[in-house]
C-alpha positions in Angstrom: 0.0 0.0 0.0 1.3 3.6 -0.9 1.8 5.5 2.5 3.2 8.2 1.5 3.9 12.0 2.8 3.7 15.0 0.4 4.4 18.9 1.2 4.4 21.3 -0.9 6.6 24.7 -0.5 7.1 27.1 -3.0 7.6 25.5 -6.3 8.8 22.4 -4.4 6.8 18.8 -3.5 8.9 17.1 -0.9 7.6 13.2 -0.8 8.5 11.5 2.2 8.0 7.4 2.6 9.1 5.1 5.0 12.5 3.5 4.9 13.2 6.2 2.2 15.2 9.4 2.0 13.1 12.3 1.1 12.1 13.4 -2.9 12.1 16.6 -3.9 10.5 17.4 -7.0 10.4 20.8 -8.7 7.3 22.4 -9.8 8.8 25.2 -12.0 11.4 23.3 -14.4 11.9 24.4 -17.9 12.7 21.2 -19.1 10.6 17.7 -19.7 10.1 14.4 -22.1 6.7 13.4 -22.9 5.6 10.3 -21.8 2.5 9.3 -24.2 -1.0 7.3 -23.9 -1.4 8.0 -20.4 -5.3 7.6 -19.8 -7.8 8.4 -16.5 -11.3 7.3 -16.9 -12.4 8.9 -20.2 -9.4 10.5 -20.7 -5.6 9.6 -22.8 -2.9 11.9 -23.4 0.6 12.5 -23.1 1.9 14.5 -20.0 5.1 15.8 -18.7 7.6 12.9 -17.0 9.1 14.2 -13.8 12.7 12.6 -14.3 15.1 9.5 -13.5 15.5 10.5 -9.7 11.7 10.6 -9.3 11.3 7.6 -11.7 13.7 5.8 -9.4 12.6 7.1 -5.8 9.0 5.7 -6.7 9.9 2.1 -8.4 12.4 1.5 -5.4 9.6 2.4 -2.8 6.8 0.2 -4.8 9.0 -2.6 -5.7 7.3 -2.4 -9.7 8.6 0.0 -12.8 7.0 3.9 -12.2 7.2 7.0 -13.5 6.4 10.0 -12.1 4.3 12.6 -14.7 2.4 16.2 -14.6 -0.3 16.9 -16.3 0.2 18.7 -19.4 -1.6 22.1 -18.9 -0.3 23.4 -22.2 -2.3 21.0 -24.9 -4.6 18.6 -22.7 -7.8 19.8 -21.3 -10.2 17.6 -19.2 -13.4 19.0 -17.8 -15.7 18.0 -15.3 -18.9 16.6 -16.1 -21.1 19.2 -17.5 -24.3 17.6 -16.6 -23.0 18.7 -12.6 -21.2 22.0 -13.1 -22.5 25.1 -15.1 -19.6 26.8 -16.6 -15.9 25.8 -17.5 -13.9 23.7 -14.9 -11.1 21.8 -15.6 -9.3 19.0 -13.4 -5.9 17.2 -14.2 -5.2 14.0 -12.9 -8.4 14.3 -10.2 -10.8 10.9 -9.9 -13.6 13.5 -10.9 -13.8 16.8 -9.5 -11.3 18.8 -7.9 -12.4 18.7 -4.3 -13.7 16.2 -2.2 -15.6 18.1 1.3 -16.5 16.0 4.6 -17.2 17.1 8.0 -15.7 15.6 11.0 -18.9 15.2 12.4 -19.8 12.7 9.6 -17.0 10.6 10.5 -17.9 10.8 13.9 -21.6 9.5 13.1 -20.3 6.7 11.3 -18.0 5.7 13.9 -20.6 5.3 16.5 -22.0 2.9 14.4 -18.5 1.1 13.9 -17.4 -2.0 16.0 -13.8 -0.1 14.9 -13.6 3.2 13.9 -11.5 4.2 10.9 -9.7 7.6 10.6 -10.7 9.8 8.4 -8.0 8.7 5.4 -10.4 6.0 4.4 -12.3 8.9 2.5 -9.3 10.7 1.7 -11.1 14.3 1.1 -9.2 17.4 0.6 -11.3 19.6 2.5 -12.2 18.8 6.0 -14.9 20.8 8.0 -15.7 20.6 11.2 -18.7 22.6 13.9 -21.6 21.3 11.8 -24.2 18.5 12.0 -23.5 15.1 11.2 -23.7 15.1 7.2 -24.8 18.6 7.2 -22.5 19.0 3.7 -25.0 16.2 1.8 -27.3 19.5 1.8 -24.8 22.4 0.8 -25.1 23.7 -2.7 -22.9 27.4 -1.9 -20.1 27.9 0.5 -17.4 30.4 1.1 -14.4 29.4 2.8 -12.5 32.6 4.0 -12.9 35.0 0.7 -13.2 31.8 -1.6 -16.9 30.6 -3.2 -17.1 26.6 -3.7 -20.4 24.7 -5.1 -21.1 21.2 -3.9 -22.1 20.0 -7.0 -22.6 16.0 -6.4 -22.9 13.6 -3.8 -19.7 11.4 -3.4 -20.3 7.6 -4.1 -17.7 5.7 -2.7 -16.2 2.9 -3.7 -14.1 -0.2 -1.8 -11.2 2.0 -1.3 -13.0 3.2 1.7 -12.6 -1.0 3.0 -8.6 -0.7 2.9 -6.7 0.1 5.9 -4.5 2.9 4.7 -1.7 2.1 6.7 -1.6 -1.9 6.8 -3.4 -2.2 3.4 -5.7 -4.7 4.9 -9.1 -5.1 3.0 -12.1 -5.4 5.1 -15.8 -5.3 4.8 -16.8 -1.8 6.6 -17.3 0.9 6.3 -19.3 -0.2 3.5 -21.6 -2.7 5.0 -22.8 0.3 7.5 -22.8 2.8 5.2 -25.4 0.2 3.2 -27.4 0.5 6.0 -27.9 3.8 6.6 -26.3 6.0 3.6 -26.9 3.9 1.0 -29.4 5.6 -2.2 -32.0 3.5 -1.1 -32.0 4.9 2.2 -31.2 8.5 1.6 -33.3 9.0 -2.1 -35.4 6.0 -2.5 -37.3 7.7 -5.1 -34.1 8.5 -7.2 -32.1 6.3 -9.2 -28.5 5.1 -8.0 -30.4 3.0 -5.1 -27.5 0.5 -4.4 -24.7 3.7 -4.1 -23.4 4.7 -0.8 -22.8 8.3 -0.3 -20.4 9.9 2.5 -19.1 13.3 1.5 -19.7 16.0 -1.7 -17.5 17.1 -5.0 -16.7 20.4 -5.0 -15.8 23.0 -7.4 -13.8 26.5 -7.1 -16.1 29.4 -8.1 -13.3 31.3 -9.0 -15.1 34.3 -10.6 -16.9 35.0 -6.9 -13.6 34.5 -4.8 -12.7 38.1 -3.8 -9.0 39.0 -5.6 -7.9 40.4 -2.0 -5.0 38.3 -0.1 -2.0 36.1 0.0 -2.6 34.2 -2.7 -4.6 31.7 -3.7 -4.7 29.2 -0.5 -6.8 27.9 2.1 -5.8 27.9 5.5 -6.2 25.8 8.9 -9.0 27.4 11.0 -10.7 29.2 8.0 -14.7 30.1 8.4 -17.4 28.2 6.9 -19.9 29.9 5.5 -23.5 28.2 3.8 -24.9 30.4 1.5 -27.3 28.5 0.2 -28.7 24.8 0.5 -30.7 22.5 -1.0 -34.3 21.6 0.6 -33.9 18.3 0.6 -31.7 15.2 -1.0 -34.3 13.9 -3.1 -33.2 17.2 -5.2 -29.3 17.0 -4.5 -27.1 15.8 -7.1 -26.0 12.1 -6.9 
């Protein structure tokens, strides 16, 4: 199982590992290859190769033949589904949206139904809330957080990645048997279609033309405000 650490500074991703001396990979060289026919879902292109060191750092660590590559921003586009998200928004190498939001509180909630309880990286979202109701973000359509606007624009079905102990790489049978129970489609929207999905968590986009210019940057920080601007009334009439 991949365990591995990643920071990013300025123009730098340091990748840490077990066992392993750190990787430092930088974000602003003027140099690539192209590796070719790399493909995501509905998507095949070529994109930029990262180097030997990092080709070498990764296959050592895995014990099988990688290759470290960047998403060609130059000639390759890949959009979100339209039929979720008005407007232009692209990903890179993203499952399916840039963002995945869950609340702590969620977890929580499933954990008290949990002989064991898992840790959050069994969902592995990106941005973590917390000071809400359990599963409070399954009805969030608009949100600022600090001066930036996000829309939830689909429920998150999970897969069995959820089962695998991110640490041990152990597959088991929860969370998914308990999230059958009681956040599965037939539970949550029985009059909707996508019955036998189970739901913890919502894609999220960037509303980039209502996120106020003013600041450091571009960057969310630890401890920023949550705001709801606007919800939906109930799930039958979320996304899923």
């Amino acid at each position: 199982m991949l365990y591995i650490y990643m920071q990013i500074w300025l123009y730098t991703i340091v990748v840490k590992a077990p066992g392993m001396e750190p990787l430092k990979v930088c974000l602003n060289k003027q140099q690539y290859e192209v590796v070719d026919d790399i493909g995501l879902w509905e998507w095949t292109g070529p994109a930029w190769d990262e180097g030997a060191e990092a080709s070498q750092w990764f296959s050592d660590y895995l014990g099988s033949p990688c290759r470290l590559v960047r998403f060609n921003t130059g000639s390759e586009v890949r959009n979100v589904d339209p039929r979720y998200v008005e407007g232009q928004q692209r990903i890179f190498f993203s499952d399916g949206y840039p963002f995945l939001l869950a609340s702590q509180e969620s977890l929580d909630a499933l954990n008290k139904l949990l002989e064991e309880p898992i840790p959050m990286n069994r969902f592995r979202p990106n941005i973590l809330v917390e000071g809400c109701e359990p599963y409070a973000e399954d009805l969030w359509r608009d949100i600022k957080i600090s001066r930036f606007s996000f829309q939830c624009v689909k429920l998150c079905a999970r897969c069995k990645i959820p089962q695998v102990n991110q640490e041990t790489a152990i597959y088991g049978t929860e969370p998914t048997e308990t999230l059958m129970k009681v956040r599965s489609g037939h539970v949550l929207r029985p009059n909707q279609n996508n019955k036998n999905k189970i739901y913890f968590g919502q894609k999220t986009v960037w509303n980039w033309k209502d996120s106020s210019g003013k600041g450091d940057g571009n960057m969310l920080k630890l401890g920023d405000p949550v705001y709801i601007i606007k919800k939906y009334p109930s799930l039958a009439e979320a996304a899923a």
